[in-house]
C-alpha positions as a Python dict, from the first residue, in 0.01 Angstrom:
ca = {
    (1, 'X'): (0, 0, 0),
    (2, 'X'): (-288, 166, 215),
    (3, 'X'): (-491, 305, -51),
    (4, 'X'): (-308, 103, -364),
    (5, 'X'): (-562, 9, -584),
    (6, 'X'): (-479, -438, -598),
    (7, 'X'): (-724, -503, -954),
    (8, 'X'): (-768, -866, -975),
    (9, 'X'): (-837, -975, -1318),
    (10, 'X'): (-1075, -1251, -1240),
    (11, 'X'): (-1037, -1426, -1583),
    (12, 'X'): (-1362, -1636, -1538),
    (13, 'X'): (-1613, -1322, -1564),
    (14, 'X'): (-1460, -1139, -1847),
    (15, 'X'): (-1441, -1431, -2032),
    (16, 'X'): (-1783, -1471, -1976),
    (17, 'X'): (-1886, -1130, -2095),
    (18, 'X'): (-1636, -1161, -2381),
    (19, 'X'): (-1861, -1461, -2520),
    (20, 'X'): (-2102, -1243, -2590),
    (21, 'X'): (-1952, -981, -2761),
    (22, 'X'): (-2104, -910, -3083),
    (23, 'X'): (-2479, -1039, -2959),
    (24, 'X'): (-2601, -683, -2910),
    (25, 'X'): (-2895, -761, -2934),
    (26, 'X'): (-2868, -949, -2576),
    (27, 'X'): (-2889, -750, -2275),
    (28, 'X'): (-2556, -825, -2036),
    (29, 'X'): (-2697, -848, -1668),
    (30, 'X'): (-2419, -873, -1376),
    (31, 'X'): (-2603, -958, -1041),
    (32, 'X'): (-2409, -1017, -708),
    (33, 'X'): (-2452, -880, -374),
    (34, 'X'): (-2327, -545, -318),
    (35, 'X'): (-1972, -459, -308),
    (36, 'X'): (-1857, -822, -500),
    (37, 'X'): (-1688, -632, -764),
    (38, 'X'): (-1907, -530, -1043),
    (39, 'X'): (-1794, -170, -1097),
    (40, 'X'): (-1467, -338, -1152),
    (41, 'X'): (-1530, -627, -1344),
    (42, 'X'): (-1700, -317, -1556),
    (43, 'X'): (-1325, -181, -1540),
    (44, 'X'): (-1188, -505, -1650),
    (45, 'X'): (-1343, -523, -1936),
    (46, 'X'): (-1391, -183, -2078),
    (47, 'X'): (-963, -244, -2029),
    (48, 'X'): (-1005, -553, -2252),
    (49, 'X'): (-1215, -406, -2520),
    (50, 'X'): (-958, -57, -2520),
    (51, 'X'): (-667, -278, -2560),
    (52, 'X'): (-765, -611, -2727),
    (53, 'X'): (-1071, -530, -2972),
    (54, 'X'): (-916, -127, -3055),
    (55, 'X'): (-1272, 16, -2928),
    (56, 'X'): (-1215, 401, -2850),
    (57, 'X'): (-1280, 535, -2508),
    (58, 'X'): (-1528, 735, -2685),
    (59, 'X'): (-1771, 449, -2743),
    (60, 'X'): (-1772, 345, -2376),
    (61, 'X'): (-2044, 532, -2221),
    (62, 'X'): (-2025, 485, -1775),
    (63, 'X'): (-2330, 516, -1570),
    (64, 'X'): (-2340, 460, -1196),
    (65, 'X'): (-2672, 564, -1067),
    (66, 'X'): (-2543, 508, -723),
    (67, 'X'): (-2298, 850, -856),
    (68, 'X'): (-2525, 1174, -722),
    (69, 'X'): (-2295, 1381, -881),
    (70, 'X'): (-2348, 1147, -1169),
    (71, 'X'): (-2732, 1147, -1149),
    (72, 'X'): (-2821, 1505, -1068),
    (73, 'X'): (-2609, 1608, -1400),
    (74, 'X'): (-2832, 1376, -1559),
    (75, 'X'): (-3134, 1542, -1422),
    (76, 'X'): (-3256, 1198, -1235),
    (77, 'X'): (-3442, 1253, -877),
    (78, 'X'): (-3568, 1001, -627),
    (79, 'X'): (-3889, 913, -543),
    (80, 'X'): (-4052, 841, -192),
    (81, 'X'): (-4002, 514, -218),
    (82, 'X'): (-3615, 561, -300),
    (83, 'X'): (-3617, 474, -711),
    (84, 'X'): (-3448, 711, -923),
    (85, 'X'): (-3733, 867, -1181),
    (86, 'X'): (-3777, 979, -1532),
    (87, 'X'): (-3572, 694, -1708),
    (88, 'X'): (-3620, 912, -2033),
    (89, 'X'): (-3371, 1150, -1864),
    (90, 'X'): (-3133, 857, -1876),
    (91, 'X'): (-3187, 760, -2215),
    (92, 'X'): (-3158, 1136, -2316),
    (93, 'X'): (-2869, 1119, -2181),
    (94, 'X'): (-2691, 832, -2337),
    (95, 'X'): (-2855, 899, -2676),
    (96, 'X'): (-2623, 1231, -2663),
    (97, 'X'): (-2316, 1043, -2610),
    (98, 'X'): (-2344, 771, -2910),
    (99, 'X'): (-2163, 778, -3170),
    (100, 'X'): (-2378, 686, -3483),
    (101, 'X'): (-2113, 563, -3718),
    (102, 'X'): (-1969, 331, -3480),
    (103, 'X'): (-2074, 55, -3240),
    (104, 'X'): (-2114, 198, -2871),
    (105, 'X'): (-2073, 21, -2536),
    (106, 'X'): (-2299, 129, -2253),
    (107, 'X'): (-2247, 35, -1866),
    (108, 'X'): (-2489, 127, -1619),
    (109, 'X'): (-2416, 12, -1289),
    (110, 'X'): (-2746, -65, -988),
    (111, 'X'): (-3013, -92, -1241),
    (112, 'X'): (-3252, -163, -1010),
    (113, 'X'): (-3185, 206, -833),
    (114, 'X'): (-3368, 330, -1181),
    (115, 'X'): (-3763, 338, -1151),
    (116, 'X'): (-3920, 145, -1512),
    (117, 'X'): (-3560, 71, -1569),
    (118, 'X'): (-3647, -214, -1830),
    (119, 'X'): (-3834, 43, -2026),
    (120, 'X'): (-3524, 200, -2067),
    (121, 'X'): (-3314, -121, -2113),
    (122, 'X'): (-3533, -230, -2389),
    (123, 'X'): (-3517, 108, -2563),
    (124, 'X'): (-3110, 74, -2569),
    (125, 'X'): (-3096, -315, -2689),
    (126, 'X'): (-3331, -248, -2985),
    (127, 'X'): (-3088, 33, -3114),
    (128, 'X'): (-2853, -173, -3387),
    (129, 'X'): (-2528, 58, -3266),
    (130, 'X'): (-2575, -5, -2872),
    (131, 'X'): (-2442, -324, -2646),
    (132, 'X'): (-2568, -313, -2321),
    (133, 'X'): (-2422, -379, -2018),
    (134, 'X'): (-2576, -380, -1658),
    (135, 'X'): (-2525, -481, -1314),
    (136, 'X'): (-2800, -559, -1025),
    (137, 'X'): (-2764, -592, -641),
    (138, 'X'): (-3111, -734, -603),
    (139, 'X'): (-3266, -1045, -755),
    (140, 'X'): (-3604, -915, -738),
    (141, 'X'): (-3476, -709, -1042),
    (142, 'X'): (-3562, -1024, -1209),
    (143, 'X'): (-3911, -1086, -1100),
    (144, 'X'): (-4252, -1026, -1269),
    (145, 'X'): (-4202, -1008, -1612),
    (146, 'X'): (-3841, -940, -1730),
    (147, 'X'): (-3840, -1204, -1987),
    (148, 'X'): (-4121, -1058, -2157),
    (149, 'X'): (-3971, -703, -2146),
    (150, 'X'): (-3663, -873, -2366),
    (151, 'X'): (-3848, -1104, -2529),
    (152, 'X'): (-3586, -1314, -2370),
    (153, 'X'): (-3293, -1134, -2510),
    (154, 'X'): (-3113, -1089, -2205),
    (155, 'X'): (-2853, -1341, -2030),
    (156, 'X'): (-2718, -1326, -1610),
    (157, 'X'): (-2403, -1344, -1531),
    (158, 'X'): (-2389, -1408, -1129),
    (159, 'X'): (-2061, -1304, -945),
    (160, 'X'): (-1930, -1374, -609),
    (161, 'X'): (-1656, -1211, -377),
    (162, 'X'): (-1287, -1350, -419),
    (163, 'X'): (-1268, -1719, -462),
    (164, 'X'): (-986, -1867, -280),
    (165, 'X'): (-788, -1835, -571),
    (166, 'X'): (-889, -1472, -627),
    (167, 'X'): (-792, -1420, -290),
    (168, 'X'): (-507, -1608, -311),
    (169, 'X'): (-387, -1420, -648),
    (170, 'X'): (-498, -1126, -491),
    (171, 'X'): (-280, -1175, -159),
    (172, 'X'): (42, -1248, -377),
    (173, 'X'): (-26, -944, -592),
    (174, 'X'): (-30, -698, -311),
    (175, 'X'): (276, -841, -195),
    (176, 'X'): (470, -775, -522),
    (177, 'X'): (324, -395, -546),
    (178, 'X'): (503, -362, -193),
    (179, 'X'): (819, -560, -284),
    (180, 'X'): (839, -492, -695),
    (181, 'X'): (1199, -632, -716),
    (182, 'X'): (1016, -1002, -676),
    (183, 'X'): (836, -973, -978),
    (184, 'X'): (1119, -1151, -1099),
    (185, 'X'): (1066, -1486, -910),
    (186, 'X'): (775, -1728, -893),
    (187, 'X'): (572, -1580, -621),
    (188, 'X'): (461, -1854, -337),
    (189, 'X'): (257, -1880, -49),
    (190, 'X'): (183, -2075, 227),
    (191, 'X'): (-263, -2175, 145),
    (192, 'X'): (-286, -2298, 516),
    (193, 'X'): (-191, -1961, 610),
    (194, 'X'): (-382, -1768, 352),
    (195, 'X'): (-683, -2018, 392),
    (196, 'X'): (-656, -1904, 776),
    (197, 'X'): (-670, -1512, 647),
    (198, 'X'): (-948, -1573, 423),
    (199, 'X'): (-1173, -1741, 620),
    (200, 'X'): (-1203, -1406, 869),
    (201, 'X'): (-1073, -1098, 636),
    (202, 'X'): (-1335, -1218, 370),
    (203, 'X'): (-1330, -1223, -3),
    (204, 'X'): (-1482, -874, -63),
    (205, 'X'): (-1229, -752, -305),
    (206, 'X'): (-1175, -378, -64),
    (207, 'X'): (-1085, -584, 200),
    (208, 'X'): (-755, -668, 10),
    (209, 'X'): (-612, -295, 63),
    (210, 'X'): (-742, -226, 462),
    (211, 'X'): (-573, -279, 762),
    (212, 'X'): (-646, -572, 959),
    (213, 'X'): (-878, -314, 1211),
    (214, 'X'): (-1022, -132, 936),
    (215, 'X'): (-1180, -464, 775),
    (216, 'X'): (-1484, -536, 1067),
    (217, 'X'): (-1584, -165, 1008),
    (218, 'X'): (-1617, -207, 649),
    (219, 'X'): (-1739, -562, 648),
    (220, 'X'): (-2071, -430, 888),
    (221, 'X'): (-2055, -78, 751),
    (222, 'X'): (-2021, -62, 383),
    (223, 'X'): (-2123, -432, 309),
    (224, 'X'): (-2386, -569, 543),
    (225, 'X'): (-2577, -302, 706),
    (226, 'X'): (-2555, -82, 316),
    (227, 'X'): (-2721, -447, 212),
    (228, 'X'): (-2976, -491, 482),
    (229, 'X'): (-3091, -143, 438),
    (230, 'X'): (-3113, -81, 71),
    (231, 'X'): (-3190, -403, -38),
    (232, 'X'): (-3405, -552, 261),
    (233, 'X'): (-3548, -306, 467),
    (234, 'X'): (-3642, -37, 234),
    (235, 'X'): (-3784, -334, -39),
    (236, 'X'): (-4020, -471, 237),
    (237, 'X'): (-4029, -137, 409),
    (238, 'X'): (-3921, -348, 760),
    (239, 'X'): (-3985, -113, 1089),
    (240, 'X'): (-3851, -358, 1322),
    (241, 'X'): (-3490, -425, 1232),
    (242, 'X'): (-3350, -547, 1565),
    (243, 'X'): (-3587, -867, 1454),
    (244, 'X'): (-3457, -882, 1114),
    (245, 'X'): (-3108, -875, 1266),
    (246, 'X'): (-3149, -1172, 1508),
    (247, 'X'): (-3269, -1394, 1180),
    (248, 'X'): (-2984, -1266, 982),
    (249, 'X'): (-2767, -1393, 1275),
    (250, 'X'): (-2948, -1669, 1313),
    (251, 'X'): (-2964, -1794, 990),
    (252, 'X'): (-2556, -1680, 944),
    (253, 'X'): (-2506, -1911, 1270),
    (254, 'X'): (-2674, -2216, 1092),
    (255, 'X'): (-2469, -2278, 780),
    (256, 'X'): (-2466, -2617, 688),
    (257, 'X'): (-2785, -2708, 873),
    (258, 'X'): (-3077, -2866, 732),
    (259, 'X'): (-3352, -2650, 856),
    (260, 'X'): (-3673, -2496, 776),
    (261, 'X'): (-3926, -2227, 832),
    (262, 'X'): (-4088, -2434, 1120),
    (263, 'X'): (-3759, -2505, 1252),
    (264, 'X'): (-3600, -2171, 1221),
    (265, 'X'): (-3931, -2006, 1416),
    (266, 'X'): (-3826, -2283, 1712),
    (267, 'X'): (-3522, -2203, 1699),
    (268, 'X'): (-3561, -1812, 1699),
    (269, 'X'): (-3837, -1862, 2000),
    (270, 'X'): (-3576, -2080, 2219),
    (271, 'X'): (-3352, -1774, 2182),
    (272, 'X'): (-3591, -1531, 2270),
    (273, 'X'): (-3616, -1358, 1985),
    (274, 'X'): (-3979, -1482, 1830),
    (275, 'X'): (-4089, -1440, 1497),
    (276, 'X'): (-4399, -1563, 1273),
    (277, 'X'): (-4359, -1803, 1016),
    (278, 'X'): (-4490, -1538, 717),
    (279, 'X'): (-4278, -1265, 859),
    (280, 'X'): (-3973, -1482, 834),
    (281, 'X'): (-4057, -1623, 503),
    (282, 'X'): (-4005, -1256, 420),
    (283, 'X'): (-3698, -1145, 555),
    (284, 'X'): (-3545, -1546, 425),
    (285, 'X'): (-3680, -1407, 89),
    (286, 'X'): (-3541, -1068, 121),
    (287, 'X'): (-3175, -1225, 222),
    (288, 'X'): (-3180, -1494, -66),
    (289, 'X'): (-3271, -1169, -327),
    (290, 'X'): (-3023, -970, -209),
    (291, 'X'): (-2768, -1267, -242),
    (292, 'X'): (-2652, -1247, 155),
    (293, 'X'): (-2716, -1630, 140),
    (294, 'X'): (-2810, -1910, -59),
    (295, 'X'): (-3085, -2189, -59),
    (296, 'X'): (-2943, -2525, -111),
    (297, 'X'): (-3223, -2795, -202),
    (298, 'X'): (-3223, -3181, -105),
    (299, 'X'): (-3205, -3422, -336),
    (300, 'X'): (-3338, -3804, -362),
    (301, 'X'): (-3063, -3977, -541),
    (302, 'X'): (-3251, -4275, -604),
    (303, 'X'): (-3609, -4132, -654),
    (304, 'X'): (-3438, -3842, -875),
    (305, 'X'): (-3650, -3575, -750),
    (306, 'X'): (-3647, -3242, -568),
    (307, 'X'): (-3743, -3234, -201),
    (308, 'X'): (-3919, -2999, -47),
    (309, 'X'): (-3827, -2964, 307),
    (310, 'X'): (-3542, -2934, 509),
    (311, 'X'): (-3325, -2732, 267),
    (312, 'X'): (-3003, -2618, 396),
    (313, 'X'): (-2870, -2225, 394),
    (314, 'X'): (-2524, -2070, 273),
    (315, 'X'): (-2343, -1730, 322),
    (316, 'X'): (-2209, -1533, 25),
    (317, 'X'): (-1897, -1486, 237),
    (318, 'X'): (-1787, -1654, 528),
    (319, 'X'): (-1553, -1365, 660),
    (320, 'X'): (-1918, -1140, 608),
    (321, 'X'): (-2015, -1402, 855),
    (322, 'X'): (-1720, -1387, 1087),
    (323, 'X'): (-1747, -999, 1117),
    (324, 'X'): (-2095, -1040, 1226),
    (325, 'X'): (-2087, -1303, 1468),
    (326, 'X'): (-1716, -1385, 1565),
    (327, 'X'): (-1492, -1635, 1459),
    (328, 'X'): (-1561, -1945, 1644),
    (329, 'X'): (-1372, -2278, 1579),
    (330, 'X'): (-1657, -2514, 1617),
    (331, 'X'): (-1800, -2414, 1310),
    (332, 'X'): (-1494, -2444, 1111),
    (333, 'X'): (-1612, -2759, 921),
    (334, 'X'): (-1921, -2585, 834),
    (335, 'X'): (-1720, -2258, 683),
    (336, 'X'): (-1511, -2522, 501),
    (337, 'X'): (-1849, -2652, 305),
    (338, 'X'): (-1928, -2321, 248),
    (339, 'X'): (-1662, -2243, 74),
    (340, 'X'): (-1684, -2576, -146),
    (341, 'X'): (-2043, -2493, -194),
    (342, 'X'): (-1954, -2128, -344),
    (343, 'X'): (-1665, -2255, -531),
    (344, 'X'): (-1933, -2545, -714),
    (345, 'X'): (-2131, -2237, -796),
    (346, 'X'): (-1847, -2010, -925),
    (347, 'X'): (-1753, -2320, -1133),
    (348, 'X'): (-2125, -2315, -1329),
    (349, 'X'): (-2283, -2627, -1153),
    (350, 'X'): (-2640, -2658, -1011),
    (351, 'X'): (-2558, -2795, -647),
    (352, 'X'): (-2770, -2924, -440),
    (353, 'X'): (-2767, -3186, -135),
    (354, 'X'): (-2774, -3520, -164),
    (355, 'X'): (-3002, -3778, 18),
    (356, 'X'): (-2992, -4173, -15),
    (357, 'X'): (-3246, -4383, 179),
    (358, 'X'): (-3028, -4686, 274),
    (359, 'X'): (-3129, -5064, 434),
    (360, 'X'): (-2893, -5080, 777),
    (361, 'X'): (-2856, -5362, 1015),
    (362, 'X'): (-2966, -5215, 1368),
    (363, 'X'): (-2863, -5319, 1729),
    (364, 'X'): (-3116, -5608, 1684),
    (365, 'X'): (-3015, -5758, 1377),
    (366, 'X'): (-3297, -5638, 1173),
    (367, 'X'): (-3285, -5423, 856),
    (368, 'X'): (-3416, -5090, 909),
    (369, 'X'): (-3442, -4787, 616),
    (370, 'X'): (-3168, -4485, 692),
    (371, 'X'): (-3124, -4202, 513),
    (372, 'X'): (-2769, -4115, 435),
    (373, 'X'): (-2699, -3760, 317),
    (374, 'X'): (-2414, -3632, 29),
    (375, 'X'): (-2288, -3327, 113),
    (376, 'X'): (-2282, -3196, -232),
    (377, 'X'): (-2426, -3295, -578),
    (378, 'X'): (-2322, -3109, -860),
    (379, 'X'): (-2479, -3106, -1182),
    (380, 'X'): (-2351, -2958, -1485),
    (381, 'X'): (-2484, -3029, -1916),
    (382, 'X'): (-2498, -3380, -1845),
    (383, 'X'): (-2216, -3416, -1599),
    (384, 'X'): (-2319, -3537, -1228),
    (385, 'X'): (-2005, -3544, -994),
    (386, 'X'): (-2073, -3598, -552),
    (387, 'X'): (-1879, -3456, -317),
    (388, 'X'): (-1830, -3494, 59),
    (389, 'X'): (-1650, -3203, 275),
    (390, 'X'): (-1443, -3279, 631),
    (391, 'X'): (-1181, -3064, 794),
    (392, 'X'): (-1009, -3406, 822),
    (393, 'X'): (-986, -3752, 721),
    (394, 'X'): (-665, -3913, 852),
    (395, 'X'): (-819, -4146, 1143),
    (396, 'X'): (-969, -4463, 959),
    (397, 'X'): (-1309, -4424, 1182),
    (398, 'X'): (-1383, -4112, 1034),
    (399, 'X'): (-1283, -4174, 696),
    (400, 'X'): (-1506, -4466, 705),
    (401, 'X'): (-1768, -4220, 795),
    (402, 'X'): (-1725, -3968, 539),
    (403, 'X'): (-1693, -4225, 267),
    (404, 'X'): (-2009, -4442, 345),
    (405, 'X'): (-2222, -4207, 172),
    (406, 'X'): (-2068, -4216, -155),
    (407, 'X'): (-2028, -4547, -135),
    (408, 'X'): (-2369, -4615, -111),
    (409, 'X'): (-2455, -4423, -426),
    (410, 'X'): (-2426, -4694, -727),
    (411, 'X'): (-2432, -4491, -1009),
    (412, 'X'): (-2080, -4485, -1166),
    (413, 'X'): (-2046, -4067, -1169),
    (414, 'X'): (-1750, -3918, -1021),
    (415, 'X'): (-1737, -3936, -639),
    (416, 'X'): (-1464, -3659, -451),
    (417, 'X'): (-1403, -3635, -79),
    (418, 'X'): (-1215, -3326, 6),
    (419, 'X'): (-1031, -3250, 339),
    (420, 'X'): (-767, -2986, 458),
    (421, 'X'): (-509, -3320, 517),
    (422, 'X'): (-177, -3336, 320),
    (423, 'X'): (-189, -3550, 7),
    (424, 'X'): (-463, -3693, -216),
    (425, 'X'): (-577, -4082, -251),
    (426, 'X'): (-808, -4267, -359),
    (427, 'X'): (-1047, -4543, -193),
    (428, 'X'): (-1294, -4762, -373),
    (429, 'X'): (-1303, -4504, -692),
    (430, 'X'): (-1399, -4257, -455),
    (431, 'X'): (-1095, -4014, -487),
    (432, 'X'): (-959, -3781, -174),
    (433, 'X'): (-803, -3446, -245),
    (434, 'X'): (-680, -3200, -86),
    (435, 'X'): (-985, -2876, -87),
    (436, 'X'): (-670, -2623, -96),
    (437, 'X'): (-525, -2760, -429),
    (438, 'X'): (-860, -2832, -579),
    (439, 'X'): (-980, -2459, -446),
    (440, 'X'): (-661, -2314, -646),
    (441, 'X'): (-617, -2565, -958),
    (442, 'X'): (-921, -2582, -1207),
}
């Protein structure tokens, strides 16, 4: 099973892409951090179009300008500043592959690697027999004036490492390649026990095939320092990345936490390991562009704005995270919301959290103004739903807890509490459910 190939057909993606099939005149951008699967998904589909829609392997044109061998036959070279040159080499290339009498599908994988690369994007979406497909490691791809260069003809598709339920398919499918003769019976697993896996081996999909000591090396290896280096320290052109580590870590180490800039520079100084607050505005900005982690923004329920301080900070991966600082059971309710928060992504919602200035008795009988914070809200066409995360809920003093900040919201949108405890339930309209099931049933 060592070096099996285990191809997850992560439905949610290609049916994604396969919405758009036919709209040629729309660029197809995949974006994701490196190493989440987007060669594959490529794979995936270019299987779905061979085998559903009849298109001939001929018409399926593969670029991967991260190939050399690939690159140099196209006659591409880099630059001092790393970008491949001469995109008209590229398009050369590709123009004496098509097939004029037919429709042709073109993948070309790190765009971003390509110097004037929407020159040569635009070039391929304006020809009528050409549907384009790319992917992107960096969100800076997007910046300056990429809707202008399409005229707005483009549309993102963002992809994450293995979901649970990726993993999870993923886990039972490399135990059937193994063990073939169960194909015939329902395969079953334990999700405490796979939960337990995931949480440290990580959802990149390679992990799937290493060995248990193989997965750290490739995790820090392959993954995060290939990340850091391409996508942060060469962008910014960062000479001192032994400070750029102790953020990353830093940051990593705070999941969860509301925090900002002035409180991450305290932080970093009380560890020894100072840093200026425009310095660390741009390695945050280099980590949230290269998708390491996410920016979750408060919230005012009742006031129905957007705050601007005190956002909170998630990793792409939590076993990324593990590799890089240790597993550590303290933060295991914080990995848990992580996950959730992901998941709320993967499932197309705008998430954000959620904060609800309440009137409290205090010690001295007097009413006194608290804010309350929601975990989660998730928003979605015109659906709002709230949701609060807890390892568990069983003892009636910390349910109480965890429920008295949906039940201070009044509105009458969908209100979830999710826990690792057996069972599901329901209190006040505010419905508990297991995160496991919900993680695995859509």
């Amino acid at each position: 099973m060592k070096n099996k190939e285990v191809l997850i057909k992560r439905p949610e993606y290609t049916k994604q892409l396969e919405s758009w099939l036919g709209q040629n005149d729309l660029v197809k951008i995949i974006t994701g951090v490196r190493r989440c699967g987007k060669s594959k998904l490529f794979t995936l589909f270019q299987d779905l179009l061979v085998k559903k829609y009849k298109v001939s392997k001929s018409q399926i044109i593969n670029i991967n300008l991260e190939d050399v061998m690939q690159t140099r036959a196209i006659g591409l070279e880099y630059n001092k500043q790393n970008f491949l040159t001469d995109y008209n080499k590229l398009l050369d290339f590709v123009l004496s592959k098509l097939d004029d009498k037919k429709k042709n599908y073109v993948f070309i994988d790190e765009i971003q690697l390509l110097e004037n690369w929407q020159k040569a994007a635009n070039t391929l979406r304006l020809k009528d027999n050409v549907d384009l497909y790319l992917t992107g490691s960096n969100a800076y791809m997007f910046s300056g004036d990429l809707a202008n260069s399409f005229g707005g003809r483009h549309v993102e598709i963002k992809m994450l490492p293995f979901s649970f339920k990726e993993y999870r398919d993923a886990f039972i499918e490399r135990d059937l390649q193994e063990h073939p003769e169960k194909r015939q019976f329902i395969p079953s697993c334990n999700l405490y026990e796979v939960y337990e896996r995931y949480i440290k081996e990580s959802g990149f999909p390679q992990t799937i095939k290493l060995d248990n000591n193989l997965i750290y090396n490739y995790l820090m290896d392959t993954v995060y320092l290939n990340t850091i280096q391409k996508d942060i320290i060469s962008r910014y052109n960062i000479k001192d990345t032994n400070k750029l580590d102790s953020v990353i870590k830093y940051v990593f180490d705070n999941i969860g936490n509301e925090t900002s800039l002035d409180n991450i520079v305290k932080g970093l100084a009380a560890s020894k390991n100072p840093t200026s607050a425009p310095t660390l505005d741009i390695y945050i900005k280099g980590m949230i562009d290269s998708y390491l982690i996410y920016k979750c923004d408060r919230y005012d329920i009742k006031g129905k704005k957007y705050l601007n301080s005190n956002a909170k900070y998630y990793v792409v991966d939590v076993g990324l995270r593990a590799a890089l600082l240790g597993a550590n059971d303290r933060d295991l309710g914080h990995i848990l919301e992580n996950i959730v928060y992901l998941e709320l992504l993967r499932r197309g919602y705008r998430v954000s959290v959620g904060k609800v200035n309440s009137k409290v008795i205090n010690n001295n009988g007097k009413k006194e103004r608290k804010t309350i914070e929601v975990d989660f809200i998730a928003k979605k066409n015109n659906l709002t739903e709230y949701y609060q995360v807890a390892l568990n809920a069983l003892e009636p003093e910390i349910l109480g807890r965890e429920l008295s900040p949906l039940e201070e919201i009044k509105d009458n949108y969908p209100k979830f509490l999710l826990t690792l405890d057996q069972g599901d339930g329901e209190n006040n309209g505010i419905k508990r459910l297991n995160v496991l099931k919900w993680l695995v049933d859509k």
